[in-house]
C-alpha positions as CSV (number, residue, x, y, z in Angstrom):
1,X,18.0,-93.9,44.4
2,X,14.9,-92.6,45.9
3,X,16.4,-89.2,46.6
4,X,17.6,-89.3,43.3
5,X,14.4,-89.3,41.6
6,X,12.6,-86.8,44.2
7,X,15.5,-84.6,43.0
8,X,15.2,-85.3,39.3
9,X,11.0,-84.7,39.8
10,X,11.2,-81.3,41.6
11,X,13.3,-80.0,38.8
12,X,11.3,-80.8,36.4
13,X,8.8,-79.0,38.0
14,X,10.8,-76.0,38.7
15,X,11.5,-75.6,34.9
16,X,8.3,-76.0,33.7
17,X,6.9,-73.8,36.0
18,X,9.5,-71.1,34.6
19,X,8.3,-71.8,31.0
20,X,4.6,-71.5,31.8
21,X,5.6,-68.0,33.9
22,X,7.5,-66.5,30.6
23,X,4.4,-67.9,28.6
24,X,1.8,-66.1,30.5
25,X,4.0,-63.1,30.5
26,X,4.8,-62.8,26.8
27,X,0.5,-63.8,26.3
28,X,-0.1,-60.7,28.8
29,X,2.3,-58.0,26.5
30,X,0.4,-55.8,23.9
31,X,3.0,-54.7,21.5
32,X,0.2,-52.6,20.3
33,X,0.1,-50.1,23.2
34,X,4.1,-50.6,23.9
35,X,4.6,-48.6,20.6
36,X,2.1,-45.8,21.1
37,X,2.3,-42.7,22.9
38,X,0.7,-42.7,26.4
39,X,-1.1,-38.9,27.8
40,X,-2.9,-39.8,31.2
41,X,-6.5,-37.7,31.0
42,X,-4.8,-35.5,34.6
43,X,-1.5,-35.0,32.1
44,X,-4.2,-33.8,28.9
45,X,-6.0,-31.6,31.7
46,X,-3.1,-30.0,33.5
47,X,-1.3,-29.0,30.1
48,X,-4.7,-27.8,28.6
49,X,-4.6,-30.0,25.5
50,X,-7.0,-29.9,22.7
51,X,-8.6,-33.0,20.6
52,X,-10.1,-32.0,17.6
53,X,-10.1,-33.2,13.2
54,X,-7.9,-31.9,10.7
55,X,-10.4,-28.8,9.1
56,X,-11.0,-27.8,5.4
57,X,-9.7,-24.2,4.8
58,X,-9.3,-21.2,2.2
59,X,-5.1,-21.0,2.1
60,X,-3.8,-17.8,-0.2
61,X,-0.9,-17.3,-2.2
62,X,1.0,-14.6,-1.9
63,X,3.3,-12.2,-2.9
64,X,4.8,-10.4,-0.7
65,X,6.6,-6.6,-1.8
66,X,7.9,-3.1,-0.5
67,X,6.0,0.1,-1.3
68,X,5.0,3.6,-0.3
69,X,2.3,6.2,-0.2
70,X,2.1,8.5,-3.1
71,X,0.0,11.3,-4.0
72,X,-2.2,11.4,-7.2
73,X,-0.6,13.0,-10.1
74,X,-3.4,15.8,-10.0
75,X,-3.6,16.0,-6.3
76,X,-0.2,17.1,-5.6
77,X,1.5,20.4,-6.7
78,X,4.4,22.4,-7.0
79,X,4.0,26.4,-6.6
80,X,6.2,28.7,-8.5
81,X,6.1,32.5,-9.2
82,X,3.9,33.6,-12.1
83,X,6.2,36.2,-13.3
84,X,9.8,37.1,-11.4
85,X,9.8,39.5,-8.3
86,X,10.8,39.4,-5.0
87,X,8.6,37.6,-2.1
88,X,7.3,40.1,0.0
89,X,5.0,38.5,1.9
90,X,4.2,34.6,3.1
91,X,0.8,33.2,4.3
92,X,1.5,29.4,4.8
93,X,3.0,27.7,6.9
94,X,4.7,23.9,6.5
95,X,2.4,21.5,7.7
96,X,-0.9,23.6,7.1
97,X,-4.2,22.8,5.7
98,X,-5.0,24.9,2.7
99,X,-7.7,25.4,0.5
100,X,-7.8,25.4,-3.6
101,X,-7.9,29.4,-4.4
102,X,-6.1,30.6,-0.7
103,X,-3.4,32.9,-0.9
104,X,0.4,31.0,-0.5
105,X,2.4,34.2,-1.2
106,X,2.9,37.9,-2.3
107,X,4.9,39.1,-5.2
108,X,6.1,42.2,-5.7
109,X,8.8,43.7,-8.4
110,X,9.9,45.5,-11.6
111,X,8.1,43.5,-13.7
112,X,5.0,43.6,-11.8
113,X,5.2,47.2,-12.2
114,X,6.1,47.4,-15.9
115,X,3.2,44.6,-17.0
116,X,0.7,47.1,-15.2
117,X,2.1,50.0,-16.9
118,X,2.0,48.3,-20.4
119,X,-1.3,46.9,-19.8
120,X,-2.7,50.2,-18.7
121,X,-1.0,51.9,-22.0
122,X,-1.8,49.1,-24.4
123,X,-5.9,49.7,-22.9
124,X,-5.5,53.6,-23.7
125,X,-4.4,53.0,-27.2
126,X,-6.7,50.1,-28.0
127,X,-9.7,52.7,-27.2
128,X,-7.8,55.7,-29.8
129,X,-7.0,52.9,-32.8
130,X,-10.7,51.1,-32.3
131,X,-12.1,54.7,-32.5
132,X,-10.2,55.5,-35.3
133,X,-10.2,51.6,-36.9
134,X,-14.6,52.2,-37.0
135,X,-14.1,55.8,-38.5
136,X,-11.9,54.3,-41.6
137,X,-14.0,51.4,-41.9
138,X,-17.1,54.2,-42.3
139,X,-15.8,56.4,-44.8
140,X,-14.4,53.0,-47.1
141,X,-17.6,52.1,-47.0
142,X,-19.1,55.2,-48.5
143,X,-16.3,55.2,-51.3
144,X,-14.7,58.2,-49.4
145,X,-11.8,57.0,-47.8
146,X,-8.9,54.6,-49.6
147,X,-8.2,50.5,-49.4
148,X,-4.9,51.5,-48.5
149,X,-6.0,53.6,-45.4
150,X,-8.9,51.0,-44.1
151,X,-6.4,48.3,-44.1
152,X,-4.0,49.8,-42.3
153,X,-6.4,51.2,-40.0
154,X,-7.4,47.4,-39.4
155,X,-4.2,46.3,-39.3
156,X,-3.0,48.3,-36.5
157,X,-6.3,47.5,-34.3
158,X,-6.3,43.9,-34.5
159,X,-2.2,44.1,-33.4
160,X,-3.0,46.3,-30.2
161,X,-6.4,44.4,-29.7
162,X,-4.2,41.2,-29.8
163,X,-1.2,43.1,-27.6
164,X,-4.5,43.9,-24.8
165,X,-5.9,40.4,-24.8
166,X,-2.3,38.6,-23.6
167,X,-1.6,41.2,-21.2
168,X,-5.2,41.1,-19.5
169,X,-4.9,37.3,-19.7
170,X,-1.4,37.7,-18.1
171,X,-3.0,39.9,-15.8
172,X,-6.3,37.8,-14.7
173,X,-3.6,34.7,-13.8
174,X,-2.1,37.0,-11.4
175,X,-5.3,37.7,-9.9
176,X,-4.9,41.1,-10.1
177,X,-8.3,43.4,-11.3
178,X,-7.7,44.8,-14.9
179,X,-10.2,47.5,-14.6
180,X,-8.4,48.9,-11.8
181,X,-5.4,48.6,-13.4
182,X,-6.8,49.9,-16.5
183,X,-8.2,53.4,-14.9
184,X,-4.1,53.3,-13.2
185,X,-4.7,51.8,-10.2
186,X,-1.7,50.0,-9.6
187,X,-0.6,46.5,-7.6
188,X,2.7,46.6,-5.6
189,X,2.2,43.1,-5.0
190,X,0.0,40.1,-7.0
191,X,-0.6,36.7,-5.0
192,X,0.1,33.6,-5.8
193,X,-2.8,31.5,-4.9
194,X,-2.8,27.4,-3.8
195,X,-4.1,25.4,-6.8
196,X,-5.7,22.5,-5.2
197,X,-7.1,21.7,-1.4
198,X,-4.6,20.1,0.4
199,X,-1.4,20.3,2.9
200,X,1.9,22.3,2.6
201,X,4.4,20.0,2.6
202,X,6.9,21.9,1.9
203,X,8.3,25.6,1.6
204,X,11.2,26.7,-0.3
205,X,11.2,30.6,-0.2
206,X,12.2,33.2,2.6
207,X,10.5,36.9,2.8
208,X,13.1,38.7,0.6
209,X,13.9,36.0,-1.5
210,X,14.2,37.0,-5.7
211,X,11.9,33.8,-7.4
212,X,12.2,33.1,-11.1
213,X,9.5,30.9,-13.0
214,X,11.9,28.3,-12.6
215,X,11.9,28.4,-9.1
216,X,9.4,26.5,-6.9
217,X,8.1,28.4,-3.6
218,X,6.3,25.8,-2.0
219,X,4.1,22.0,-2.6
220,X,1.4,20.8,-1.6
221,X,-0.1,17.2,-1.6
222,X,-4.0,16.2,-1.1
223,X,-2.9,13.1,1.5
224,X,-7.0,12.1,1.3
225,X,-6.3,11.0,-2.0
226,X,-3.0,8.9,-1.7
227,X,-2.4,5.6,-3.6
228,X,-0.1,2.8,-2.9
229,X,2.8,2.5,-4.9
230,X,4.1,-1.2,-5.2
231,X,7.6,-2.5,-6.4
232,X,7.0,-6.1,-7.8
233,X,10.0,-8.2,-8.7
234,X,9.8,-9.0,-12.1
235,X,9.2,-12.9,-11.4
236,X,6.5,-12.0,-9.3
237,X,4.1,-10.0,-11.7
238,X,2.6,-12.9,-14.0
239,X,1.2,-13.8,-11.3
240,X,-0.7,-10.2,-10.7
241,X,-4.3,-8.8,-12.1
242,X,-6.2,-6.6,-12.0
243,X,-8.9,-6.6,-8.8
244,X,-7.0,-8.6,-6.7
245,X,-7.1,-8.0,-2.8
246,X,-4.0,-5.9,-1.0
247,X,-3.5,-5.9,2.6
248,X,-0.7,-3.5,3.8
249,X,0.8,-1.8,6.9
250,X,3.1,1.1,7.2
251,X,6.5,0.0,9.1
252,X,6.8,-1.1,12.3
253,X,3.3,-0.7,12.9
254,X,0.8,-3.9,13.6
255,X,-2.1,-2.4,12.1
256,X,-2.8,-3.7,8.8
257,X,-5.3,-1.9,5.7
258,X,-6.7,-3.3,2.9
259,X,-6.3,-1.8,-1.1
260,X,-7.6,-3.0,-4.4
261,X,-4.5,-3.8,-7.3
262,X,-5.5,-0.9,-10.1
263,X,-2.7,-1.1,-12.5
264,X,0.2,-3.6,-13.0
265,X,3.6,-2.2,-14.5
266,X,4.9,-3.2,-17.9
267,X,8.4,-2.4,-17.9
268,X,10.9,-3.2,-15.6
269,X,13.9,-1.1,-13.5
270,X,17.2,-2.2,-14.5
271,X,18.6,-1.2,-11.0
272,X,15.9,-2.3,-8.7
273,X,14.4,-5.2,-11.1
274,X,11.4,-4.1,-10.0
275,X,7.7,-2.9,-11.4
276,X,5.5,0.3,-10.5
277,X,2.3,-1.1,-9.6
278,X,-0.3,1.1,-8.3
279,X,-3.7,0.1,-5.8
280,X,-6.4,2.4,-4.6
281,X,-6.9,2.5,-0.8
282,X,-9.8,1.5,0.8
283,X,-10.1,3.2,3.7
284,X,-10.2,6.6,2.7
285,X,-10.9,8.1,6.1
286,X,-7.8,6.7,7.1
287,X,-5.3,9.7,7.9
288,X,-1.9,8.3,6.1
289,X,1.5,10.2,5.2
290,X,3.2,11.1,1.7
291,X,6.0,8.9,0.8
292,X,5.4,6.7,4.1
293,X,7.1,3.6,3.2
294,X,4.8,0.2,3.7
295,X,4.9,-3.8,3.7
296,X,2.6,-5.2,1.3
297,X,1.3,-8.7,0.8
298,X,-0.8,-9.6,-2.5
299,X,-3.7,-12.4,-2.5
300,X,-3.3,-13.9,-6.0
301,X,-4.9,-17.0,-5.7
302,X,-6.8,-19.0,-3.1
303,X,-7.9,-22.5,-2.6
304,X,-9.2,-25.2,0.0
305,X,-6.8,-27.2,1.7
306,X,-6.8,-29.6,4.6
307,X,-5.1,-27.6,7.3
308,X,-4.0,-28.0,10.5
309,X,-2.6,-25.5,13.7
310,X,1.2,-25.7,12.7
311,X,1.7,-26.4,16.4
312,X,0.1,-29.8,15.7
313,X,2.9,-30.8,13.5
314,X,6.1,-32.7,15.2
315,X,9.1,-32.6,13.7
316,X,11.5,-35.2,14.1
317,X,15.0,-36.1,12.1
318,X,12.7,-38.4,10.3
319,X,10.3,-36.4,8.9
320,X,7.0,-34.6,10.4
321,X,4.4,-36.4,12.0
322,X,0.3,-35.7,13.5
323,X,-0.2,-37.7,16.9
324,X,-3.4,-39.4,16.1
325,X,-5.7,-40.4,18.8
326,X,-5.9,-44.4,18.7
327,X,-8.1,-45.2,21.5
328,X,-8.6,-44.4,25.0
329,X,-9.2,-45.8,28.5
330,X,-10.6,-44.6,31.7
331,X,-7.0,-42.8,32.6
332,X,-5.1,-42.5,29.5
333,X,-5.5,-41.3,25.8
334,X,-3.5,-43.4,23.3
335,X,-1.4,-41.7,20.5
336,X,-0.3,-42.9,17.3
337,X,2.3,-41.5,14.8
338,X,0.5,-40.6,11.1
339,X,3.3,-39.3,9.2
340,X,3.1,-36.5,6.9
341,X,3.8,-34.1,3.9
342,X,3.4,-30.1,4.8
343,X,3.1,-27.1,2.8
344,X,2.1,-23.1,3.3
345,X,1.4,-21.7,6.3
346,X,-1.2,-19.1,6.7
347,X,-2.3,-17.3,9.9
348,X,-0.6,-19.7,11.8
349,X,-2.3,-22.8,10.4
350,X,-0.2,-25.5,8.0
351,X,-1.5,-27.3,5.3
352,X,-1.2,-31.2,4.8
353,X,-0.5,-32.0,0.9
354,X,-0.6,-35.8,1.5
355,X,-3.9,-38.5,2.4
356,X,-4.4,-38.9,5.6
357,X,-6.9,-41.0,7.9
358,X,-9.6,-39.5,9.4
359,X,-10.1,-38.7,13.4
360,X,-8.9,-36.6,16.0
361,X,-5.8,-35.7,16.2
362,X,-3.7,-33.9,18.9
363,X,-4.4,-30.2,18.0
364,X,-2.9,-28.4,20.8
365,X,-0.1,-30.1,23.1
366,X,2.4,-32.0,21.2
367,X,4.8,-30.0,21.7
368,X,5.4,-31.4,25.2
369,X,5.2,-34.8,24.3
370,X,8.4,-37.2,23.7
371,X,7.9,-38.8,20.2
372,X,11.0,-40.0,19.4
């Protein structure tokens, strides 16, 4: 009977040593820290991880477009002949820097000929019909000569007189010298001179070649004066005004320039549905190309957001999250999960729409880090 209750006794004691074991045990757990995400300080070291607040920062909207270089209306031009002939000569070369007033070409022909000729003629008998226009106009006036004879007289100078001032006008455009021409000093060849400063850019005549005024010989385009030409979708340009800053960069090229939006389109093209905008480019030193094709990106609006590098952001199946530092120890940082709502991303940075708490989050790092 004894045995029996020795028996009974140190089972009793067994059990409640058990419960007071799982009782210390359960005391001892910190659900807390179970559900947090544990860095050791050697781990934050080795992979270089950052702590640091959420900052306050300017975000732009923007729109982002095609568009190309293009010369000024005024600082681009197409040469052609000022009167047919054949080019004899050619004193530019594609690519070249020209100046306004250099000679591009030399014309020679027929009709070069046959204006000097005319011109010369027309000069001769100006000089007989003014003579004999002042001679008329004399005796009328002293009641010797007739109306009739006066008037005709004047009649025929003012014809010839008018017959002299298009041809020496015709022949001042060719640059040729009309006194020469008008003592018979002839011209086999007039030139055709560039009308702005710029480049040749292109050449479309060949020593030989017979040029009507219809026919273009040769353009050339001021590239210091370029302008940016931007297509903007239609849904796009409500959005646009005047002043607003342009950065841009010519394809596949890293290098990015800045323009100022001059003029916003007002019609639409049907194929494209697109509109001509046009900027002015900043950097005018800058050496661009005619027609180079660029990317373009348009600041419309800007305003301060709370931001964040995007790399701070986890994603997970249920939604994004921040890893919030929650406290620390002597050899581990503590982490907790502060969901949240993301919007635009500039220059690498992301912006939190919704409230969140304040302190330092996980900035660099979280990438590596199981939050699951």
């Amino acid at each position: 009977m004894k045995q029996i209750k020795n028996l009974c006794l140190v089972t009793l004691i067994f059990l409640l040593a058990n419960a007071c074991g799982n009782k210390i045990k359960t005391e001892n757990s910190t659900p807390e820290t179970d559900s947090l995400i544990v860095v050791t300080k050697s781990q934050f070291n080795t992979e270089n991880m950052v702590l640091k607040e959420p900052i306050v920062m300017s975000f732009n909207q923007i729109v982002k477009c095609n568009g190309k270089l293009v010369a000024n209306a005024n600082e681009t031009a197409k040469i052609s002949a000022v009167i047919p002939g054949l080019v004899e000569k050619i004193h530019c070369t594609n690519g070249q820097n020209i100046s306004r007033g250099q000679v591009l070409f030399s014309i020679s022909g027929n009709e070069l000929i046959e204006i000097q000729r005319d011109f010369a003629e027309t000069a001769s008998l100006l000089k007989r019909l003014k003579s004999e226009f002042e001679r008329t106009k004399e005796l009328f006036s002293q009641k010797v000569g007739t109306e009739k004879e006066f008037i005709q007289a004047e009649s025929d100078y003012k014809a010839i007189n008018a017959r002299y001032a298009a041809l020496k006008m015709k022949i001042n455009i060719m640059g040729l010298n009309a006194q020469q021409i008008e003592e018979g000093n002839f011209s086999n060849s007039y030139p055709v001179k560039a009308p702005i400063n710029g480049q040749i850019t292109r050449i479309d005549a060949a020593i030989g070649q017979n040029t009507g005024l219809q026919d273009y010989l040769a353009e050339i385009t001021d590239n210091n004066q370029l302008k940016l030409k931007i297509d903007v979708f239609e849904n796009d340009v409500r959005h646009l005004q005047k002043g607003q800053s342009i950065r841009f960069n010519l394809l596949n090229d890293t290098l990015s320039y800045s323009a100022t939006l001059e003029t916003i389109g007002n019609s639409v093209d049907n194929e494209t549905k697109t509109s001509a905008c046009y900027a002015t480019i900043n950097q005018a030193d800058k050496k661009f190309v005619n027609n180079a094709f660029v990317n373009v990106e348009i600041t419309t609006n800007s305003d301060s957001v709370l931001a964040v590098p995007a790399e701070a952001v986890v994603k997970t199946e249920f939604g994004s999250y921040l890893l919030r530092m929650a406290k620390e120890d002597a050899e581990n940082y503590y982490f907790g999960k502060t969901k949240v709502e993301t919007g635009r991303i500039n220059n690498e940075y992301i912006e939190i729409r919704n409230k969140i708490e304040t302190g330092k989050i996980l900035w660099k790092g979280a990438y590596n880090l199981n939050v699951e």
